[in-house]
C-alpha positions in Angstrom: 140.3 117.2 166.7 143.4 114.8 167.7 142.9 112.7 170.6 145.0 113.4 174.0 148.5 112.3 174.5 147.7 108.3 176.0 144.2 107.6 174.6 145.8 105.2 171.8 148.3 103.2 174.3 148.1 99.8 174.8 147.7 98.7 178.5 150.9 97.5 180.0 149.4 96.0 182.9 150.2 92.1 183.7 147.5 89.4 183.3 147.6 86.4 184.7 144.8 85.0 182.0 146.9 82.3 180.6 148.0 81.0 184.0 144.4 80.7 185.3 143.6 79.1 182.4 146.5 75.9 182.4 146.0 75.7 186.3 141.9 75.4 185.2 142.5 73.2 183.0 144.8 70.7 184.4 142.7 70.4 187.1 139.4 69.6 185.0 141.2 67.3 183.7 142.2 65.6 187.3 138.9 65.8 187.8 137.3 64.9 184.2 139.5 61.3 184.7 138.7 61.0 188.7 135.1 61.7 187.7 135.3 58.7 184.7 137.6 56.3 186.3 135.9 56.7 189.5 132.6 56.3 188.6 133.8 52.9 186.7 135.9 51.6 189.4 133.0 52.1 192.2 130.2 50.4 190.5 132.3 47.7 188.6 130.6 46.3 185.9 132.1 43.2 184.0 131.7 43.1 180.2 133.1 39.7 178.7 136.8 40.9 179.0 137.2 44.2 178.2 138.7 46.9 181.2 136.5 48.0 183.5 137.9 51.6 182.9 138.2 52.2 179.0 140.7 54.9 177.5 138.7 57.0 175.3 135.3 58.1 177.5 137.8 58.9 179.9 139.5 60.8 177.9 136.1 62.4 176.5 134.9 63.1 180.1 138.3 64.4 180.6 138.6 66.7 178.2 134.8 68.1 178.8 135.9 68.9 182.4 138.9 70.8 181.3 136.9 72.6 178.8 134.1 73.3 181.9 136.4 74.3 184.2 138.9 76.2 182.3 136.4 78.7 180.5 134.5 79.1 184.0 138.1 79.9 185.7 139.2 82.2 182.8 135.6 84.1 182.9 135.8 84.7 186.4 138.8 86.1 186.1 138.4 88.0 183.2 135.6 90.0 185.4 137.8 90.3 188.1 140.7 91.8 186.1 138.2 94.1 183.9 137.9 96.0 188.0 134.1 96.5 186.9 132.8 99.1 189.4 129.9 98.3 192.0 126.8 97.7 190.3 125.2 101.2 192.2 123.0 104.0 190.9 125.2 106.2 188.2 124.6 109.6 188.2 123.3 111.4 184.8 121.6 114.0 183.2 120.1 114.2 179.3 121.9 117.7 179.0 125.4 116.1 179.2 124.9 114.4 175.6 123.9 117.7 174.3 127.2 119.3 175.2 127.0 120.5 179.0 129.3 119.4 180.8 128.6 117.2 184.2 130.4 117.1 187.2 129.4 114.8 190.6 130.2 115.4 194.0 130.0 112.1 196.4 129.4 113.6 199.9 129.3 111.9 203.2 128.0 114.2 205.1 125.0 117.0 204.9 127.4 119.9 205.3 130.2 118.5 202.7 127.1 118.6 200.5 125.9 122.1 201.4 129.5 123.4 200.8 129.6 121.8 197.5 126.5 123.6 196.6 127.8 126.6 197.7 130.7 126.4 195.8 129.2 125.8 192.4 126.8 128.2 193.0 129.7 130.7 193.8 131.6 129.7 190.5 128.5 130.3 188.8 127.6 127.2 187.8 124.2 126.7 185.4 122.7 124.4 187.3 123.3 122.8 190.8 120.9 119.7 191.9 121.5 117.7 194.7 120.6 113.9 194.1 118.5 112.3 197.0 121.9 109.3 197.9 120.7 107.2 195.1 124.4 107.0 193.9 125.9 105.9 197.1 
């Protein structure tokens, strides 16, 4: 059976992924060298000569905060830009793998529900339940 006219497209939508993930990471890395050279600078601590803030575990620290920060920023909003939908009840029935077909109604009110019942029932549907608002 072919698939339907759109299934194998690409998705053309814009992501701003790589954005999020430079701004992320140039600021871990303001904060990687505030968090190293600051630390230094307040509690000063003179060793025969040498700077009181030294290059590379700055740099070290550094890098680990853009590495923090960006993945955290980029996760975030990877989830945001997926649109996941509310974490609430889904509706489902076994029969549906074997080959029935399932459609769901979301009613706000008792008599939107009562007419959807009525409907199906009228179109001769095989079954008609009503779930108890668990999937609101």
């Amino acid at each position: 059976m072919p698939f339907p006219e759109g299934v194998l497209e690409a998705d053309k939508s814009k992501s701003r992924l790589t954005v999020i993930t430079v701004v992320c990471a140039l600021l871990g890395i303001v904060l990687g060298i505030g968090l190293a050279a600051g630390t230094a600078l307040l509690y000063v601590i003179h060793q025969g000569g040498k700077p009181v803030v030294s290059g590379p575990p700055t740099a070290i620290i550094a890098y680990e905060c853009m590495m923090l920060v960006a993945l955290t920023g980029v996760f975030f909003r990877a989830l945001y830009e997926m649109r996941l939908k509310g974490w609430q009840a889904k509706v489902h029935d076994p029969r549906i793998s074997e080959g029935m077909i399932g459609i769901a109604v979301r009613c706000s009110t008792e008599s939107e529900a009562a007419d959807a019942e009525k409907i199906f029932r009228d179109l001769a549907a095989a079954d008609v339940t009503r779930d108890s608002g668990s999937a609101q």
